[in-house]
Structure formats: C-alpha cells, structure tokens
C-alpha positions as CSV (number, residue, x, y, z in Angstrom):
1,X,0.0,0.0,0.0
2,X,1.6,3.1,-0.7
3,X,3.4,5.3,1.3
4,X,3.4,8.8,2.6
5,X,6.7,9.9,1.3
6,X,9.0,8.9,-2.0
7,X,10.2,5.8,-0.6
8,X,11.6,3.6,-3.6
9,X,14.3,4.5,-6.0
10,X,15.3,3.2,-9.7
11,X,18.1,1.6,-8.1
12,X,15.4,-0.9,-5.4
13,X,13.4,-1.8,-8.6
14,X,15.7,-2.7,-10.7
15,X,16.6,-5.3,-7.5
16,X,13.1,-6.5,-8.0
17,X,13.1,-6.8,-12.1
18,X,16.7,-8.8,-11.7
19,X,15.4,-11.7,-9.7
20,X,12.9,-12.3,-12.0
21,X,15.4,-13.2,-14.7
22,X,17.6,-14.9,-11.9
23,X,18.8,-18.6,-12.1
24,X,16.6,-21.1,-10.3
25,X,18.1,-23.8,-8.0
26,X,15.7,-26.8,-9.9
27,X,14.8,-26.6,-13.1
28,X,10.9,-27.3,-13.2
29,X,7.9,-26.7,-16.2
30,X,4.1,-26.5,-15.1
31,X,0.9,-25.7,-16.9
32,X,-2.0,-23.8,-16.9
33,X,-5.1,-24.4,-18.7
34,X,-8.7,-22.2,-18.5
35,X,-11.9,-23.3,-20.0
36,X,-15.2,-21.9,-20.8
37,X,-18.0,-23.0,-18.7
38,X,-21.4,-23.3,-19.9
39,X,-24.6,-24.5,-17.8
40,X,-25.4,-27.5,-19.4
41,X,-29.4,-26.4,-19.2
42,X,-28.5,-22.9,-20.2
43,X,-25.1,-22.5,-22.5
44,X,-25.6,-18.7,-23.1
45,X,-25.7,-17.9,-19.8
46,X,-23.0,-17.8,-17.0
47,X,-22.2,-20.2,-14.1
48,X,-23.2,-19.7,-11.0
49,X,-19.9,-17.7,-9.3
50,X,-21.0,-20.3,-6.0
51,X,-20.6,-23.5,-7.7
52,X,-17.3,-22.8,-9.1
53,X,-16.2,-21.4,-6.2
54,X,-16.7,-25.1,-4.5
55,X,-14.5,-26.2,-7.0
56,X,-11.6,-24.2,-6.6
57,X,-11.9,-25.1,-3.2
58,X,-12.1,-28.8,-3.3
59,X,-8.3,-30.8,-3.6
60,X,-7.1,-32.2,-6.8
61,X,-4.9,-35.7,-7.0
62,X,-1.8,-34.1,-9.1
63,X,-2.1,-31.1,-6.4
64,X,-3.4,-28.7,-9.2
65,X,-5.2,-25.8,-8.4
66,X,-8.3,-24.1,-9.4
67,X,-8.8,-20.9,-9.8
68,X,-12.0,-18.3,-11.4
69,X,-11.6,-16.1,-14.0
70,X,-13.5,-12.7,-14.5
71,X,-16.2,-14.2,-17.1
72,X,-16.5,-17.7,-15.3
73,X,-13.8,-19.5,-16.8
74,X,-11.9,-22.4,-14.9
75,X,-8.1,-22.6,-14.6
76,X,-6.2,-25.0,-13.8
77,X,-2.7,-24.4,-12.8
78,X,-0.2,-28.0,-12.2
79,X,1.9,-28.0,-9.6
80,X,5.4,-27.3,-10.9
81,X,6.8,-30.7,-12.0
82,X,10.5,-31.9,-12.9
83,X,9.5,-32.3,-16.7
84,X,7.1,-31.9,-19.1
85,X,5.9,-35.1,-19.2
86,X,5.0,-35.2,-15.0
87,X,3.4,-31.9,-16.1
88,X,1.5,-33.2,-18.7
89,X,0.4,-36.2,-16.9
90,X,-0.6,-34.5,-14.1
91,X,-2.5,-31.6,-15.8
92,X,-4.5,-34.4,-17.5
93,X,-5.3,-36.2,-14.5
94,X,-7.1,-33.4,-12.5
95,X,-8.6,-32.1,-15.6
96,X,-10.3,-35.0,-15.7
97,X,-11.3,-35.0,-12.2
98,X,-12.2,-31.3,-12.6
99,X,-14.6,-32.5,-15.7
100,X,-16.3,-34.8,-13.8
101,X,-16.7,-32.5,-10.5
102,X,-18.6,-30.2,-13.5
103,X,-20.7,-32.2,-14.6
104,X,-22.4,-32.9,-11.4
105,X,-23.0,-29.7,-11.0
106,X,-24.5,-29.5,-14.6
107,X,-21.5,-27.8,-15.8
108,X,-19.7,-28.3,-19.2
109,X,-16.2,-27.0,-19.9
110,X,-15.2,-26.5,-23.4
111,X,-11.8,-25.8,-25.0
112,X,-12.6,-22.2,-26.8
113,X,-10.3,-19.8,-26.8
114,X,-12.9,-17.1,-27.8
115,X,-16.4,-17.4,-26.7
116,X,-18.7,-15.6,-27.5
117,X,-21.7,-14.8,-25.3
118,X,-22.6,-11.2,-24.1
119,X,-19.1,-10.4,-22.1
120,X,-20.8,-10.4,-18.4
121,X,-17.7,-10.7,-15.4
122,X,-19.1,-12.8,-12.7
123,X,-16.0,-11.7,-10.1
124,X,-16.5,-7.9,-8.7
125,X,-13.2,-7.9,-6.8
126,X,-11.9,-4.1,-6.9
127,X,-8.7,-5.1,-9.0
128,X,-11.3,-6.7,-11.5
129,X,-13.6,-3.7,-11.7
130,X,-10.8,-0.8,-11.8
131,X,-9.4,-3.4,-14.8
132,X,-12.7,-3.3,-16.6
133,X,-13.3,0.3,-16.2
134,X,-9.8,0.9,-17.5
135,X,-9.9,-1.4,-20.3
136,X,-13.5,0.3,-21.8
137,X,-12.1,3.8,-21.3
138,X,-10.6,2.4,-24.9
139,X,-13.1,0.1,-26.0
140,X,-14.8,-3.2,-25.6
141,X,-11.6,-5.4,-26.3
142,X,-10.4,-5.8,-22.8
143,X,-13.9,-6.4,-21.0
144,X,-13.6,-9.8,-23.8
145,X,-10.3,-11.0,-22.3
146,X,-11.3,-10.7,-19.3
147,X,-14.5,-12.9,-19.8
148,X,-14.6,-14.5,-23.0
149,X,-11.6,-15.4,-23.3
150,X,-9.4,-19.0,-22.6
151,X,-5.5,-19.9,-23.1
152,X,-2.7,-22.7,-22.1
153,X,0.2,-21.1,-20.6
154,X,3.1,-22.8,-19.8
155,X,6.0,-22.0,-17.2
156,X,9.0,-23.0,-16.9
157,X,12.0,-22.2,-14.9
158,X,15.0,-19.8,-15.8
159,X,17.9,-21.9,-17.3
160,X,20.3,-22.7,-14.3
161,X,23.0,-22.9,-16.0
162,X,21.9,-19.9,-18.6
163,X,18.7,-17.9,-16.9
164,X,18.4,-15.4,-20.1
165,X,18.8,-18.4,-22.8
166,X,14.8,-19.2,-22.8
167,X,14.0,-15.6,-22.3
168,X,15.4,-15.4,-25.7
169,X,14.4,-18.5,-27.3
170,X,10.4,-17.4,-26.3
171,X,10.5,-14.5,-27.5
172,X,12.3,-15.9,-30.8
173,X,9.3,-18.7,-31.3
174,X,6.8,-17.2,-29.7
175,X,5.2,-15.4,-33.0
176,X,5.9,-19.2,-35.2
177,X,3.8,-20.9,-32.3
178,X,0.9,-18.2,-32.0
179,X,0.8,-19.2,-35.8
180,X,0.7,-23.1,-35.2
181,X,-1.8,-22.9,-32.4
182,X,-4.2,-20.7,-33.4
183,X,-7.2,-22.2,-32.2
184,X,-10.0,-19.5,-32.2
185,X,-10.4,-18.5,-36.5
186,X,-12.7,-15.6,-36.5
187,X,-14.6,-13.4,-38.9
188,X,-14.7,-9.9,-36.6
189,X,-17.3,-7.3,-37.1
190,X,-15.5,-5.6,-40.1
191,X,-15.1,-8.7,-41.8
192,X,-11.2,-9.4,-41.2
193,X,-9.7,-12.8,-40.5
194,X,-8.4,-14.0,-37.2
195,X,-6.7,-17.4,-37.2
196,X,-6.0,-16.2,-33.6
197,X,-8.5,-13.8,-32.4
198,X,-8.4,-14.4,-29.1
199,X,-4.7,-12.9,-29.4
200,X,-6.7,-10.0,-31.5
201,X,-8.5,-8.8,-28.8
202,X,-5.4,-9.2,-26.9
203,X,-3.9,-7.1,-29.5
204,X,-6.6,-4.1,-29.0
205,X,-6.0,-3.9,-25.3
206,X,-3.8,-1.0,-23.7
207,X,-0.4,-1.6,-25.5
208,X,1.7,-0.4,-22.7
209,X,1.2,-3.8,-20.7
210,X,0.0,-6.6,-23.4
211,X,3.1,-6.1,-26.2
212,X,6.2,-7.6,-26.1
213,X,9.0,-6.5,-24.0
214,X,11.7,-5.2,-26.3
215,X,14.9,-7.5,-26.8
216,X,17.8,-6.2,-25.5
217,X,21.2,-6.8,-24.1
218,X,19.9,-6.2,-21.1
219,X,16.1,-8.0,-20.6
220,X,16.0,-6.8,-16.8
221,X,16.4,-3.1,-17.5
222,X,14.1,-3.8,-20.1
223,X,11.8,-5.4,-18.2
224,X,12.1,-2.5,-15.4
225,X,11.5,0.7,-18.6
226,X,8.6,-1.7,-19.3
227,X,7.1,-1.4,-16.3
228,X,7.4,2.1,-15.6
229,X,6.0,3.1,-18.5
230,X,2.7,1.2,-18.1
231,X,-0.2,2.2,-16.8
232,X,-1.3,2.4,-13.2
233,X,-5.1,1.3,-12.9
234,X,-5.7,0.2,-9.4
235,X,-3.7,0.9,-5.9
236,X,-3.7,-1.3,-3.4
237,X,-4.9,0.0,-0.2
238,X,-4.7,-2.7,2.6
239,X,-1.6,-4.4,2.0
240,X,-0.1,-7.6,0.3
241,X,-2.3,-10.5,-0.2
242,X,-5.5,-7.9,0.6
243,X,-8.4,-6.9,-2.1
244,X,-9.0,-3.9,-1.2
245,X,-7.9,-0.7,-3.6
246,X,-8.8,2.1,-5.6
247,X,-9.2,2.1,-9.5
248,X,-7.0,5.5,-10.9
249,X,-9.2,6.8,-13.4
250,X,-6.2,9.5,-14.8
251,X,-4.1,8.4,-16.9
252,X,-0.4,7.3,-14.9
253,X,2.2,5.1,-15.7
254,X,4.1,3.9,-13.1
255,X,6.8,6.5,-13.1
256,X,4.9,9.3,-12.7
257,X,3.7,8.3,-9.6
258,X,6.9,6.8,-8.9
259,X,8.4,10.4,-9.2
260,X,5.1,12.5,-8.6
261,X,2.9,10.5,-6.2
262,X,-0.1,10.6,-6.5
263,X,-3.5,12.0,-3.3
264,X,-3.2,8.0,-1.9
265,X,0.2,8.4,-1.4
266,X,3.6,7.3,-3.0
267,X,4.8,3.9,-4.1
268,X,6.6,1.5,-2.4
269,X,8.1,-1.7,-3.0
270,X,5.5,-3.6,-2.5
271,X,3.1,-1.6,-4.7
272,X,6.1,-2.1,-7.6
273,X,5.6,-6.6,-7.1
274,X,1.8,-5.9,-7.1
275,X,2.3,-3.8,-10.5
276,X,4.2,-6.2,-12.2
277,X,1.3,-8.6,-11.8
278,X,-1.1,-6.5,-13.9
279,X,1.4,-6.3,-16.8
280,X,0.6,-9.2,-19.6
281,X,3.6,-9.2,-21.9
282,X,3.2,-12.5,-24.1
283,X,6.3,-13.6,-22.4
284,X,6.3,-12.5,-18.9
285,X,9.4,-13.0,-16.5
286,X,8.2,-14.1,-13.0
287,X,11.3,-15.9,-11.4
288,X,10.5,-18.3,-14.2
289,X,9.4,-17.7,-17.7
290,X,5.4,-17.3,-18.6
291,X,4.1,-18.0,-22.1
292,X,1.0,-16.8,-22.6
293,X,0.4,-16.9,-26.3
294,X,-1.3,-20.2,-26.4
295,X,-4.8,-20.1,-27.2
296,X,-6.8,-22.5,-24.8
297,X,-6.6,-26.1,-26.5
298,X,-7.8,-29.8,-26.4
299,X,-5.9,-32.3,-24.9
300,X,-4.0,-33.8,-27.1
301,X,-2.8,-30.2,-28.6
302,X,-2.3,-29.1,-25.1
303,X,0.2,-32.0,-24.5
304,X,2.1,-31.1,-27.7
305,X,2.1,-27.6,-27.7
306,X,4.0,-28.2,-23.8
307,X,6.4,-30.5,-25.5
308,X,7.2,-28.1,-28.0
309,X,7.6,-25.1,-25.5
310,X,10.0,-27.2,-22.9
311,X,12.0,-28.5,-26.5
312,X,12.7,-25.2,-27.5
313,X,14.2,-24.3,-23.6
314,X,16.6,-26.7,-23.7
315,X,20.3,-25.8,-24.1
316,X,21.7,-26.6,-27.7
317,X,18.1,-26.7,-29.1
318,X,18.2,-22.7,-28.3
319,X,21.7,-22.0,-29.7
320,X,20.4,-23.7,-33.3
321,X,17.0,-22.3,-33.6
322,X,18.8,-19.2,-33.1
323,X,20.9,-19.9,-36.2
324,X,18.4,-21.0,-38.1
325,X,15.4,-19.2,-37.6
326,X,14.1,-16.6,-39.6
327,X,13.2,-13.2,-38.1
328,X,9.1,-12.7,-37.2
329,X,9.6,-10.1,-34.4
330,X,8.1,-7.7,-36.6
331,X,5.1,-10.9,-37.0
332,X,3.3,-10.7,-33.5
333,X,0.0,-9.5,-35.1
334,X,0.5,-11.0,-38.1
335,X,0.8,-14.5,-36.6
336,X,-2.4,-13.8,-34.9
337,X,-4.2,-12.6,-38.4
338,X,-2.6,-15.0,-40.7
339,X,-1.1,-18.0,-39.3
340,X,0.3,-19.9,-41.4
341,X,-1.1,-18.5,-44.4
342,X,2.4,-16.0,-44.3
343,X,5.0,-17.1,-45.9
344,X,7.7,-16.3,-43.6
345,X,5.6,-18.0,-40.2
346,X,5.3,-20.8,-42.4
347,X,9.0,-21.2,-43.4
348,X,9.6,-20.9,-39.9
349,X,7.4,-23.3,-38.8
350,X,8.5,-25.9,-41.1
351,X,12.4,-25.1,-39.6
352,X,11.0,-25.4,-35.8
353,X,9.1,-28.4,-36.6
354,X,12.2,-30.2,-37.7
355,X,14.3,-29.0,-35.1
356,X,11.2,-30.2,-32.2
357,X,11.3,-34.0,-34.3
358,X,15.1,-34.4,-34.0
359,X,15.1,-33.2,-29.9
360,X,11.4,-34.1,-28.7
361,X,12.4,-37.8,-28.2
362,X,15.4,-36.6,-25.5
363,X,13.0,-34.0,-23.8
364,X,9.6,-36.4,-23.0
365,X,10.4,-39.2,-21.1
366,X,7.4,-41.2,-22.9
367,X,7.1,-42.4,-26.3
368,X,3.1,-41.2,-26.4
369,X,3.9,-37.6,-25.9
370,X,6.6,-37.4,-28.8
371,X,3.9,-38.8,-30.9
372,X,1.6,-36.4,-30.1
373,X,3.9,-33.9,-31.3
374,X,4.4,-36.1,-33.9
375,X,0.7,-36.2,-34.8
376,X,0.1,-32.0,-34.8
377,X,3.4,-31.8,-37.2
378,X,2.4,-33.8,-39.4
379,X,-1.3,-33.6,-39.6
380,X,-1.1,-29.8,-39.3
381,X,2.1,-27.7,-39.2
382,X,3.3,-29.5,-42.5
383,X,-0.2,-28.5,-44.4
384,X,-0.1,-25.1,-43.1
385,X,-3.1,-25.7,-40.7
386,X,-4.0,-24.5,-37.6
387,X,-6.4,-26.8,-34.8
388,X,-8.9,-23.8,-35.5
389,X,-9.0,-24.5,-39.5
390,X,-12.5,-26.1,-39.2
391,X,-15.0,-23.3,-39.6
392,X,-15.0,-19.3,-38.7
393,X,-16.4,-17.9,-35.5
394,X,-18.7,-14.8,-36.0
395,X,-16.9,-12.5,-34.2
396,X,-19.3,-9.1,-33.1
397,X,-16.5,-7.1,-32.5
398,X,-14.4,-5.0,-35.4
399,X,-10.5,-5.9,-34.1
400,X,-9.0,-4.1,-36.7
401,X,-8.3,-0.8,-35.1
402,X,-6.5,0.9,-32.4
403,X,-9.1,0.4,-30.3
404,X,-12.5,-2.3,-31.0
405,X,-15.6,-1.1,-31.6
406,X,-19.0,-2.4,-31.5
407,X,-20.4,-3.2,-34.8
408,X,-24.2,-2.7,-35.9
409,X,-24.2,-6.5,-37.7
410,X,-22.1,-9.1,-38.3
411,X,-20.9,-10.5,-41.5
412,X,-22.5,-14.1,-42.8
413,X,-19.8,-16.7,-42.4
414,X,-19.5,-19.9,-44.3
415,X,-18.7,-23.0,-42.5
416,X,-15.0,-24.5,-43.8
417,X,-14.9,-28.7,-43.4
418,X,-11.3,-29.8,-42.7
419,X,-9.7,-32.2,-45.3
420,X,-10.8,-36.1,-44.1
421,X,-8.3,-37.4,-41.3
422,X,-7.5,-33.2,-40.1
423,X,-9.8,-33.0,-37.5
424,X,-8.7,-31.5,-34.4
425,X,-7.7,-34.3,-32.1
426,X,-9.3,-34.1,-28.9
C-alpha cells in the first residue's frame, strides 16, 4: 500500500526486475489451462460464481489448483513438476477429475479460446472492476479478455545454468507458435480474419502492458523501462495478499507516480511486485518464464504444444534455432491474423518443426507424448493448418483498429470442413 513519502528509487526496482530473470536452484515446467464454462441447461448464460467457487476449493490428485476467471472460466494451474511429461500427466489427471466434479454440478467445460456470449464478469473484486473500467475507457476489447476469453500457458524455470537463454528462445518462437496454435479463426465485425482472435482482442488492449518487451542486451532493464512506462489502474490499499484498492481513473504510468505521487500516497516496494502482476507481456518473467500466447486447447494439442515449448528451452536446441530461424519479431499481429497462411511464419514453422522432431524424443520421457507432437506436425504444421481450421467464429466485434468497436451487424460466415483425417484431435 503506498506510502506517505518517495520511498523507492530506480536503483530498489531494478533489484526486484533482476530476480525475476535470476537462475533457479531446480529446473521445473508446469501448466496452466482455463476453459469456458457453460450450464449444461442454459449455455448462453454464466455459471453460478458459488458453484465454481466449490471447485476451486475442493483438492485435486496431481495437487493442481483451481482458480475463477472474470467471465466464469476455470483454470487450472499444475503444480510445478521436474519435466514436461510429469506436467502433462498431471494436468491431465485433475482435468479430468475437474470435468467430472462439473458435470455434477450441470456444468460443461469447453476448449474455446474465444467465446462468444454477451461479455458479463461474474467476479467484482476491486482489481477486476478498476481493470474493466480501465480497459472500456478504450473500447470493448479488454472487457472480452477478461470474460470470454481461454488460453494454455506454460511456465518454466530460468535456465540454471543460462537464466536469459529461454527468455530469448520465447521471444524468438513465440510469434511461429501463435501461428501453429491458433485455435480461435474468427470473422470480426468488419469482416477481417483472425486465425488467432483471441490474441486479437489481446492485440486491442492497452499496448503499454500486453506487447512484447523489447529484446535487448539487457532484458532486466528492459523489463524495469517496461514497467514504468505502463499504466497504473488500481492501488492497493490494505496491504499484500488484501483486495481492497482504488481504481486511478487518470491516466499514470508507473513512473509518474513513482516520481510524482499521486493523493493515496507514493509507491513502495510492494506496490512495484503488485504492478508487475497487472502487466501481460506474451512472455512474462516471474522468477521463471510465462508464455502466454497459447490459445486455450484440447488435450492432445495441449500435450504437444507443452512439449514443443520445454524443447525449444533446452540448451543446444536454443543455440540452433537461433541460427536457423528466420526473423518474425516484426510478426506478432500478423501470426495472430494469418497463421500460417504467411509465408515467412510458415518457413519458420517448417524449420521449428524439424528442429522439435530431432530433440522431442530426448526432452519427453514417454514415447506417447513425442507422438503427439508427432501427430500435430504432421497432420497440421506440415499443411499449413491450424487446430482452429474447421469453420470461422462470427466475431461481433471489429478488431481491426486501435481500439475495437461495436459493430451494428455481423458478416455471414460460411462453414469450412477440414480435409478427411485433419480434425482436431481431442
């Protein structure tokens, strides 16, 4: 909560930035997976904010936990794990636990990365509703992520032996594998394409806390210029680990109350940590590395999109994708429009799918998960497909502009079948 006087200075923060790019003592991966939730009696309405509070409440088998999102999604977060496989394994065991638990309680989760009922938050915490009423003071896009909105995120520790080498290998793949994963193909309200829409309306949300961090010599400062340039939308009033705040309704990035204050008082330390966790960089260090570019995803695609991610962390499979790789930092939005429909995602997808074939096998310590990756290659990546290829999502918001705007109708949209043997595995 902040203070009464200047208390913090360039020099304290940058302490805080630098431990998030710091080694770790065990190298460990986890996962994260959200879903949509529908009543089962009543898909376009929401769940009842009760019943999936039970949920969250109620002990898993693999230790995962459960959490609610703004809109009513479910996430489920692993427990970090010593590879990707115990990660896998275990995500899949409480998810179908969790699945069961759901449907007792007439509950069905779905793997959509967009949905796309009226965008009605079910959570009025005070760091939810200062985040809403910050996002619509430039349109509709971030109310959408907040509740409409699913994704797999994976995590996984700073190298050890290099902590900035997977920094720069996600940051290097993560525009190729928002291209291969693109699960949610959308036709928005102005009639544009989405292969990725969900990272469209990600795209449309206040820019100084979703884009990427710039690449530099030098991540943690970085990361620190980052942060202080973002906007402040909520102040914490009663302390760590306490809801209570205030929503800041004037525009303030971080250092200008850092060097101005602002009436509740100046910054501290603390308020800095809580800052950081309202930043959403597709990347985003933590102590350990967060990619969040992964649209929400069935099973199967889950399990090889994680094998992919911990593949391209590994020492030596860095150094050559680096070599080989062409550049798509300038392809974030693209990636999300396109897929692979560009040419250059696709040429890089082809290189990063032979270099995950020839080191998969030595990362998975089971022969079913390095077919699964196996599988997605082959049956999608190699025809330039995407798991969302099937058919287009009506989309009744225009993504197209700075901000997204409500749109009087919505285009007509024609159904697209997948070739025979492309479904989406589930």
């Amino acid at each position: 909560m902040p203070a009464a006087h200047r208390s913090i200075t360039y020099e304290k923060l940058r302490e805080v930035t630098d431990t998030t790019f710091a080694a770790t003592k065990d190298d460990l991966l986890g996962l994260e997976t959200e879903w949509a939730v529908h009543p089962v009696a009543d898909p376009v309405t929401r769940p009842d904010l009760g019943h999936l509070l039970t949920l969250a409440d109620s002990p898993l088998p693999e230790a995962g936990r459960v959490t609610v999102e703004p809109g009513g999604q479910i996430e489920l977060s692993s427990a970090p794990q010593p590879s990707v496989s115990d990660a896998i394994r275990a995500v899949d065991t409480d998810a179908a636990v969790l699945e069961q638990r759901l449907s007792r309680l007439g509950l069905r989760a779905e793997n959509r990365a967009v949905d796309v009922r009226d965008p009605i938050r079910i959570l009025d915490q005070p760091r939810y509703r200062a985040m809403n009423e910050h996002f619509d003071r430039q349109g509709v896009a971030g109310r959408w992520m907040m509740t409409n909105t699913s994704s797999v995120q994976v995590n996984i520790s700073n190298d050890p032996a290099d902590p900035l080498g997977r920094w720069r290998a996600l940051n290097l793949t993560a525009p190729v594998l928002i291209a291969m994963f693109a699960n949610s193909r959308a036709v928005d309200a102005s009639g544009a394409t989405w292969e990725s829409a969900r990272q469209g309306i990600w795209w449309n949300i206040d820019p100084t806390r979703t884009r990427p961090v710039p690449m530099s010599d030098d991540p943690s400062g970085s990361w620190l210029r980052y942060a202080l340039d973002a906007l402040v939308f909520f102040i914490p009033t009663e302390g760590p680990g306490r809801p209570g705040g205030a929503g800041v309704s004037k525009s303030m990035t971080f250092r200008q109350w850092m060097y101005r204050g602002h009436e509740l008082g100046w910054p501290t330390i603390d308020d800095f940590r809580y800052h950081l966790t309202t930043l959403f960089p597709p990347i985003r260090p933590r102590g350990w590395m967060e990619l969040r570019v992964l649209d929400a995803l069935p099973r199967a695609v889950r399990a090889a999109a994680a094998l992919a991610v911990a593949t391209i962390g590994q020492s030596g499979v860095r150094e050559e994708l680096h070599e080989r790789l062409p550049d798509t930092s300038d392809l974030w939005l693209d990636a999300a429009r396109y897929g692979l429909r560009h040419p250059r995602l696709a040429e890089a997808a082809t290189i990063l799918s032979s270099i995950l074939s020839a080191y998969a096998p030595e990362v998975a310590d089971t022969r079913e998960h390095v077919d699964l990756l196996d599988s997605f290659l082959e049956r999608f990546t190699a025809r330039h497909l995407t798991p969302g290829s099937r058919a287009w999502l009506p989309l009744p918001i225009d993504l197209t502009g700075a901000g997204v705007r409500r749109s009087p109708s919505t285009p007509p949209i024609t159904n697209l079948v997948a070739a025979p043997g492309l479904a989406c595995p589930t």
